[in-house]
N, C-alpha and C positions, 0 to 999 in steps of 0.2 A: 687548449694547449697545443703546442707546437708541435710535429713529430720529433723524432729525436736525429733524424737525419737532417732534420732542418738547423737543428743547434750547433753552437760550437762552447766551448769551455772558453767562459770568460777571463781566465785568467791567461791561458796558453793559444789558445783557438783551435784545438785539435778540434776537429768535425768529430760528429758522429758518436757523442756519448753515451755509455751505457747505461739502461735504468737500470734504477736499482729497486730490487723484492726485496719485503720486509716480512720477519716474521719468520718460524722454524722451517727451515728449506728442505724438502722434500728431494727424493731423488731426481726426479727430473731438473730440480732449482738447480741442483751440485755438477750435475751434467752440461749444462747451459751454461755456470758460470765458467767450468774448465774449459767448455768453447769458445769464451768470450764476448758471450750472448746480454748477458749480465754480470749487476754486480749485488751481489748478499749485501742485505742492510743488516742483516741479525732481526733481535726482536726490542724493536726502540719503545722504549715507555716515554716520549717526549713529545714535545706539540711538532718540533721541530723534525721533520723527515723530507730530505731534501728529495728530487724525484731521481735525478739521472750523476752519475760520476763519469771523469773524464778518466779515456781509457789510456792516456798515454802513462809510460812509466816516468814516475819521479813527478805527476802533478797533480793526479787522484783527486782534485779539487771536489766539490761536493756541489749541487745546484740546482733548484728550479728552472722551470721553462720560462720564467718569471726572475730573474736574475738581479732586482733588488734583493729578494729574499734571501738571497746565495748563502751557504755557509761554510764553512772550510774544515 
């Protein structure tokens, strides 16, 4: 897999998306996300869990490093 500084948001191209943690977040997860470090998936019961979110506002799109997969 790609780093994440290597990607862009294929819908918008903002560089540099954030991954996303899944599963009940922990203090330091909630700390991280207020910096911007991440983004909280919650706790997905799906096959589907995309890796990384685009961090701009208004396009949050959802996506693999692997961008067939994509899902919004």
């Amino acid at each position: 897999m790609r780093a994440a500084s290597a990607l862009r948001c294929p819908l918008c191209a903002t560089a540099d998306p954030l991954p996303i943690v899944y599963g009940y977040p922990g203090p330091d997860h909630i700390r991280a996300a207020l910096r911007g470090e991440i983004a909280l998936g919650g706790e997905v019961h799906t096959a589907v869990r995309p890796a990384f979110e685009c961090r701009r506002d208004h396009c949050g799109h959802t996506f693999d490093a692997d961008v067939r997969s994509a899902a919004r």
